[in-house]
N, C-alpha and C positions, 0 to 999 in steps of 0.2 A: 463571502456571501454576496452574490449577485443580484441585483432587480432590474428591473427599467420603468424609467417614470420622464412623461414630456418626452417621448420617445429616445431618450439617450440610456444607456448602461451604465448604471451606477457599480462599479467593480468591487467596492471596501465599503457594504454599509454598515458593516460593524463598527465604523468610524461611529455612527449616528448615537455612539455611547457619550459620543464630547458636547451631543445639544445642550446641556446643561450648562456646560463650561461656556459655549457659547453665549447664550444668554444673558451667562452672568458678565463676561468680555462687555459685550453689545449695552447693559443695564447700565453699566462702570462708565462706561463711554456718556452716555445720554445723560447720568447723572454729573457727571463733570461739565459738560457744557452747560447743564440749569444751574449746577451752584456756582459759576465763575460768572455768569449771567447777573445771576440775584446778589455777588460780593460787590459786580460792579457798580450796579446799581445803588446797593448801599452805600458804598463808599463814596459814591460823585455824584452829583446831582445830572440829569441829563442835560441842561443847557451847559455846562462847563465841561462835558466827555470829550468834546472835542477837541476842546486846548488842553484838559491833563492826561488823557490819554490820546494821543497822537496816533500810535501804532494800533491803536485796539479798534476790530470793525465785528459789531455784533454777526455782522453778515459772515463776515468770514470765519470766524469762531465755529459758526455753525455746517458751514460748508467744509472745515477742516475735519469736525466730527464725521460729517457724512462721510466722510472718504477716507476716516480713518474704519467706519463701520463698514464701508464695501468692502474696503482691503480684507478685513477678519473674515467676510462673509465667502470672499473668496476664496481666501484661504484654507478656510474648511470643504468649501465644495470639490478642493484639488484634493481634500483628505478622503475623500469619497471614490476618487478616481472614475471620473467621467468617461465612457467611453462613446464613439458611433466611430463608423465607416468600417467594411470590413477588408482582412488585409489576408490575403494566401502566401504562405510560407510555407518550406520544405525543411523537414527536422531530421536531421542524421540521427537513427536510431544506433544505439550500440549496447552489447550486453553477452552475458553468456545464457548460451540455450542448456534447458535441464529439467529429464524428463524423470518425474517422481513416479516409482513404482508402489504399489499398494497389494497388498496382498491381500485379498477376500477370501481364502479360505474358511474353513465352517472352524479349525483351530482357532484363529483370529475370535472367537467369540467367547476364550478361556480366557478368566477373570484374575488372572494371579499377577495383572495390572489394572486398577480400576480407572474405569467400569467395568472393562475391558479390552481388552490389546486390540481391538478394529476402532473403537470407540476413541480412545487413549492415543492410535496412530493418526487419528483425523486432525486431532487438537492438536497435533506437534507438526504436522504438514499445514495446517494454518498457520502456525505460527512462524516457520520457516520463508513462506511466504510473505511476511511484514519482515524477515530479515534479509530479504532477496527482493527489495523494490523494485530493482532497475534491471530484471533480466526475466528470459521466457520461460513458461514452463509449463507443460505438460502434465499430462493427467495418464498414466497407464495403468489398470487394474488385471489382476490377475491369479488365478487359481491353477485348475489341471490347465485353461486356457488362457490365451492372453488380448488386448482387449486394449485399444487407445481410449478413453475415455473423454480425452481433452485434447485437442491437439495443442501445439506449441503457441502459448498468448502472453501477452503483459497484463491482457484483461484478469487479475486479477478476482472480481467479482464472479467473472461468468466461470473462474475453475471451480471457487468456492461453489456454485451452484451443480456443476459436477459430481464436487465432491461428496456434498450432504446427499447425494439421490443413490450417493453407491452401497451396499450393503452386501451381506454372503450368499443372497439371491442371483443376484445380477449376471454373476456367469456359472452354469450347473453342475460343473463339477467342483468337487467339495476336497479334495485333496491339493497340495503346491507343488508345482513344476517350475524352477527358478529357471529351466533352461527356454521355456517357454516366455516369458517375458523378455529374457536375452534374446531371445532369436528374433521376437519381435518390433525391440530396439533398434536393432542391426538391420533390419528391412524396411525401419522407420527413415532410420539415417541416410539408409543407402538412396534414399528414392527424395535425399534432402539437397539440396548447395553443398559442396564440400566445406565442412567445417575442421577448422585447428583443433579445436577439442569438441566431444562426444560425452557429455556428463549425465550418469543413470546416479539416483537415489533409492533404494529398493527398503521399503515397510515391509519387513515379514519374521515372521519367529523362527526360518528356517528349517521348519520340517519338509524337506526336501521329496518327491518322489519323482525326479529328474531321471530320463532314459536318456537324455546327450548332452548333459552337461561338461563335463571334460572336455570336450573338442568346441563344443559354443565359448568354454572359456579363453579358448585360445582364438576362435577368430575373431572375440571382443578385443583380447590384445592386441594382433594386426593389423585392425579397421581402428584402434586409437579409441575405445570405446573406456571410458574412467567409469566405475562403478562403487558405489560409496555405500556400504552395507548398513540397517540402521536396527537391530535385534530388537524385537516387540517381544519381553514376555521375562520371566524366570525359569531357569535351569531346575529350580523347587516344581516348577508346570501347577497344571489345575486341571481339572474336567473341560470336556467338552461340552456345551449345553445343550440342549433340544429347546427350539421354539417353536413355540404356535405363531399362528397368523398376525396375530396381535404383539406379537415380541416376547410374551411371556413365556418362562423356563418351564418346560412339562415333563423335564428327565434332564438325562447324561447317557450321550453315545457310551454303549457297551460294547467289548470283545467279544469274540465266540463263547470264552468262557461264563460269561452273563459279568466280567467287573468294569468298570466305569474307566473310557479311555481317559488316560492322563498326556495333556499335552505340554510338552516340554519347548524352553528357547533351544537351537539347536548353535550355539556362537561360533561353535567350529567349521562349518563350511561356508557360514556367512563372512570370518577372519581370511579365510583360503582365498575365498571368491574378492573381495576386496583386495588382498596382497596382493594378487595375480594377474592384476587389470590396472594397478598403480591406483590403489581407492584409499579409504577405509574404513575402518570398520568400528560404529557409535553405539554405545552402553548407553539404556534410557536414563535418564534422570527424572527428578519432578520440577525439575528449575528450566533455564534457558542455556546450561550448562554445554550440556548435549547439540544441541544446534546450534551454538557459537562456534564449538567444535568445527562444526559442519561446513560455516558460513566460511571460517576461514582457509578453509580447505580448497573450498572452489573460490574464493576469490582470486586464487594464484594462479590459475586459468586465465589465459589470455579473453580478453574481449571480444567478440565478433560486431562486426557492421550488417544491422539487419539493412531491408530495404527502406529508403526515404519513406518519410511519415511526411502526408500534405495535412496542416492544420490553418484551419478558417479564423481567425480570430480579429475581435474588434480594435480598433486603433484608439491607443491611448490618448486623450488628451486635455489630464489636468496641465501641463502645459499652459495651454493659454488661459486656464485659471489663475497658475500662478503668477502669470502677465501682466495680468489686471490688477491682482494684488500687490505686485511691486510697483506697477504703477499711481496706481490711487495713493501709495505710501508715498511717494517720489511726492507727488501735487502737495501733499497734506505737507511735507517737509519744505517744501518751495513758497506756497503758502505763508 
């Protein structure tokens, strides 16, 4: 927690919890010189202080206090970490790049995960991201079309904002084309830096209606493209919902025959598509189970070196707080 006060940057004013403590330091001090004051006095008369106490100078006494009271005072101000001047440095970023696939189809909105498998998929891509601090990651969303959402950031904040704004509106076709995200990855990458590794994460219940999937699987393998599958839904399925404008349910998409579509996880071609691109393929859980999984998965991915990060930053310098304070202790001891 940062401020500036007397134009410097106070860096740790969560320190300012130990005022108390100080006080009481500071109160200890000032009361020890009044009562070794007032013992002296009692005990010697003042015309005789000077022949039986020889070494004792009220002056000094007092002067020792003070400088034992800057030193504390000092001392805490370096707990503060003072900062001014500012200082440009160049930070070697490094990390793996890894682009999270989402699936917004109108399926995505069947409930046989709650609240629902879009809903359900959002809160486990959150939380993926607090287990992937130090690396980029991208936003792809996707139905019959495919659709960068986010490009590749550590900004963290700004995907989450991404992510809440995405829903089964956003792009108009209502059925999933997995080869469609794939091909869009691949054209992501191709137009990137050459990268060692190539790492997709794809949200989706796998109901597929891919016309070139088979040959997009293969030049994911070629182009080194790792693809990590993450099944949103039950094999048991649920209805699809209809909503109104409001998000409220007004039905369930029907077949020709007038019965309510049931949409199903489809695991088999999402196990296929993972095996066959060197991935794998994650069973949801309701714990962090499932994304530990995950995390260790790509952590075995070599690192990349992004581009140098220049950061502005203030120059520390409790330093010569603490200077002060070992000095003041230094005189008080010499004293």
């Amino acid at each position: 927690m940062k401020k500036e006060l007397f134009g410097i940057t106070w860096g740790a004013c969560q320190s300012l919890y130990f005022v108390p403590i100080l006080c009481g330091v500071l109160g200890l001090l000032y009361y020890a010189i009044v009562k070794k004051e007032a013992w002296i006095k009692l005990l010697v008369s003042k015309k005789w202080e000077h022949l039986l106490l020889k070494k004792y100078s009220q002056k000094r006494n007092r002067i020792k206090g003070i400088l034992l009271a800057v030193s504390v005072c000092f001392f805490f101000l370096a707990l503060l970490r003072p900062q001014w001047g500012k200082k440009e440095q160049k930070v070697a970023q490094e990390g793996r790049e890894l682009f999270i696939g989402l699936d917004i189809s109108r399926s995505m909105l069947a409930a046989d995960i709650k609240p629902n498998r879009l809903t359900f998929a959002k809160s486990k891509v959150k939380r993926l991201l607090q287990l992937l601090p130090a690396d980029r990651v991208g936003l792809l969303v996707f139905s019959g079309a495919a659709v960068i959402q986010c490009p590749l950031t550590q900004d963290t904040s700004a995907f989450t904002m991404f992510l809440d704004q995405v829903d089964v509106e956003s792009i108009s076709s209502g059925t999933t084309s997995l080869d469609q995200a794939i091909k869009k990855i691949i054209t992501t990458f191709s137009e990137m830096p050459v990268r060692n590794n190539k790492l997709l994460v794809m949200f989706t219940d796998g109901e597929d209606f891919s016309k070139d999937l088979a040959s997009l699987r293969e030049e994911a393998k070629k182009i080194g493209l790792h693809i990590f599958t993450y099944g949103v839904g039950t094999e048991q399925g649920a209805p699809v919902p209809i909503l109104d404008d409001e998000g409220h349910i007004t039905g369930y998409e029907k077949n020709e025959q007038g019965n309510a579509v049931i949409s199903h996880l489809n695991p088999g071609i999402l196990q296929s598509l993972a095996r066959e691109t060197d991935g794998i393929y994650i069973s949801p859980t309701q714990n962090d189970d499932d994304l530990k999984q995950l995390t260790r998965y790509v952590h075995m991915y070599e690192k990349e070196t992004f581009e140098d990060k220049e950061l502005t930053t203030e120059e520390e310098r409790y330093p010569y707080f603490l200077i002060v304070s070992f000095v003041c202790l230094l005189l008080e001891w010499l004293l």
